[in-house]
LUMZA-924184 format. One record per residue (C-alpha): residue number from 1; z, x, y. Coordinates in steps of 0.5 Angstrom, whole numbers, padded with zeros to 4 digits, m for minus. Each point is the difference from the previous one (the first is absolute). Layout:
N
 num     w     u     v
 NUM     Z     X     Y
...
***
This chain:
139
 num     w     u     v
   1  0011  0056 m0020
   2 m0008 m0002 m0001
   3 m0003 m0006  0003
   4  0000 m0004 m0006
   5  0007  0002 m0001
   6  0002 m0002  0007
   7 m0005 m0006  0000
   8  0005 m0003 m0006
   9  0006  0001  0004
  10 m0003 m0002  0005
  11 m0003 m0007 m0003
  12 m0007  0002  0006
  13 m0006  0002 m0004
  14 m0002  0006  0001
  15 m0006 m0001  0004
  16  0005 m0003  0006
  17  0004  0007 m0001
  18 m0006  0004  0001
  19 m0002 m0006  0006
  20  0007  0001  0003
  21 m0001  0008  0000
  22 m0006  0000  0003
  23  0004 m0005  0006
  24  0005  0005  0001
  25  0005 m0004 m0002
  26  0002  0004 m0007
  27  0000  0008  0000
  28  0001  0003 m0007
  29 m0001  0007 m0001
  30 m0006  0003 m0003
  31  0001  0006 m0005
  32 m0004  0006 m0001
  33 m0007 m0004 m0004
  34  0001 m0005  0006
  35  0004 m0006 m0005
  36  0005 m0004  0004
  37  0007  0001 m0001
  38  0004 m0007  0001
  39  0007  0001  0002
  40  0006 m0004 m0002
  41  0000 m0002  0008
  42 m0007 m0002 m0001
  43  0000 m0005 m0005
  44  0006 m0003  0005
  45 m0005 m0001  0006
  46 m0005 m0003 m0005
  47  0005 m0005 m0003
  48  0002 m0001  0008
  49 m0008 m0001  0001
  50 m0001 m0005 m0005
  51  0006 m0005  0001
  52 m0002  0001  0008
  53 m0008 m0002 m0002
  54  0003 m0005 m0004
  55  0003 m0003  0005
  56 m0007  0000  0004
  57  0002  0005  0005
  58 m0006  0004  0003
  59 m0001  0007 m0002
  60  0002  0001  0008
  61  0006 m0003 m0001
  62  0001  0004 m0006
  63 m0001  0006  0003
  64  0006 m0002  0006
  65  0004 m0002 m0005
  66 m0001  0006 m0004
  67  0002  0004  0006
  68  0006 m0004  0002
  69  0003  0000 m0008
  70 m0002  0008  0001
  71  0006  0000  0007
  72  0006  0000 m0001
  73  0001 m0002  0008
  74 m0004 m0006 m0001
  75  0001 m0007  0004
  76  0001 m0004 m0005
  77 m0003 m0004  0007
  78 m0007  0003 m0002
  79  0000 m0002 m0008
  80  0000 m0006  0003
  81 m0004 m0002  0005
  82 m0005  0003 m0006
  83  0003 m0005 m0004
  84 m0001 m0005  0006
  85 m0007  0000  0001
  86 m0002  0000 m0007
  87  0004 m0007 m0001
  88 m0004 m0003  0007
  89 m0007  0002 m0004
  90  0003 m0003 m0006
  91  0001 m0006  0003
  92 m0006  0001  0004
  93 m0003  0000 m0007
  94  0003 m0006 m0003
  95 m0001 m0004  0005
  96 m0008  0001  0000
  97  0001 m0001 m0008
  98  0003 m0007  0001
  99 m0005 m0002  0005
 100 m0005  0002 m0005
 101  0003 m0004 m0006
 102  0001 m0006  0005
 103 m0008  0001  0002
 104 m0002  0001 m0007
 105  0005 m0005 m0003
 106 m0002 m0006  0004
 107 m0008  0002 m0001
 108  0002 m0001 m0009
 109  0003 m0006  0001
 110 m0006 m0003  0004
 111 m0004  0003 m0005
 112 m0002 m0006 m0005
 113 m0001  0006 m0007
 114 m0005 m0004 m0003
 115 m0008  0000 m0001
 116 m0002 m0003  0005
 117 m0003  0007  0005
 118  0003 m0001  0007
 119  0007  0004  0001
 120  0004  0000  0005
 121  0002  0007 m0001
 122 m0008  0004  0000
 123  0000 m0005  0007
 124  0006  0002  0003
 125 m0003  0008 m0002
 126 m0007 m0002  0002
 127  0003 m0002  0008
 128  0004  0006  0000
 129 m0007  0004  0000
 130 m0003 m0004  0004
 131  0005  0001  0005
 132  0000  0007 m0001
 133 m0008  0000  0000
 134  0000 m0003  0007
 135  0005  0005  0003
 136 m0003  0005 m0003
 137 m0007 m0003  0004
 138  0004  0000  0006
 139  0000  0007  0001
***
């Protein structure tokens, strides 16, 4: 199969196809005019590729997972410590999501929306340069 063939049933572009290539985390076979090759089990690993970014597992991840899907002596232990720690930094992230909506809620609900020109919004912005202004000078 071609790279357009493959990016179909894959649902990737091709552009991330050749990406994956380049990384090593796909190999197809290259014909005599240097063409790639797709093997049925390369649109597998690529659909598997797609579902695992989809989720937001790390390239890195995604080469362990590749790995531990290709043994078939795995510990289903090691899948899912991977698993783990991408859940941690998930949590991780939506906490710092939460906080900044709480931070940028409180920060609209202060701001009066009018013509008038002053802005809780731009003040609160224009304090956090300045605190990053003056860390900056002290060093």
């Amino acid at each position: 199969m071609n790279i357009g063939d493959v990016a179909d049933l894959s649902g990737l572009p091709a552009k991330t196809i050749r990406y994956y290539e380049d990384i090593g985390l796909v190999e197809p076979l290259r014909s005599a005019n240097g063409y790639r090759s797709f093997r049925q089990s390369d649109v597998h690993k690529l659909a598997f590729l797609g579902r695992a970014r989809a989720l937001g597992f790390t390239i890195e991840d995604c080469r362990s997972l590749l790995k531990l899907y290709a043994d078939t002596d795995r510990a289903s232990a090691e899948v899912k410590q991977i698993a783990e720690e991408h859940l941690d930094r998930i949590d991780r992230k939506i906490a710092e999501l939460t906080e900044m909506r709480a931070t940028l809620s409180h920060l609209v609900d202060a701001c009066a929306g009018d013509h008038r020109p002053d802005c809780p919004i731009l003040a609160d912005l224009a304090m956090e340069e300045d605190k990053t202004r003056t860390a900056r000078a002290a060093d």
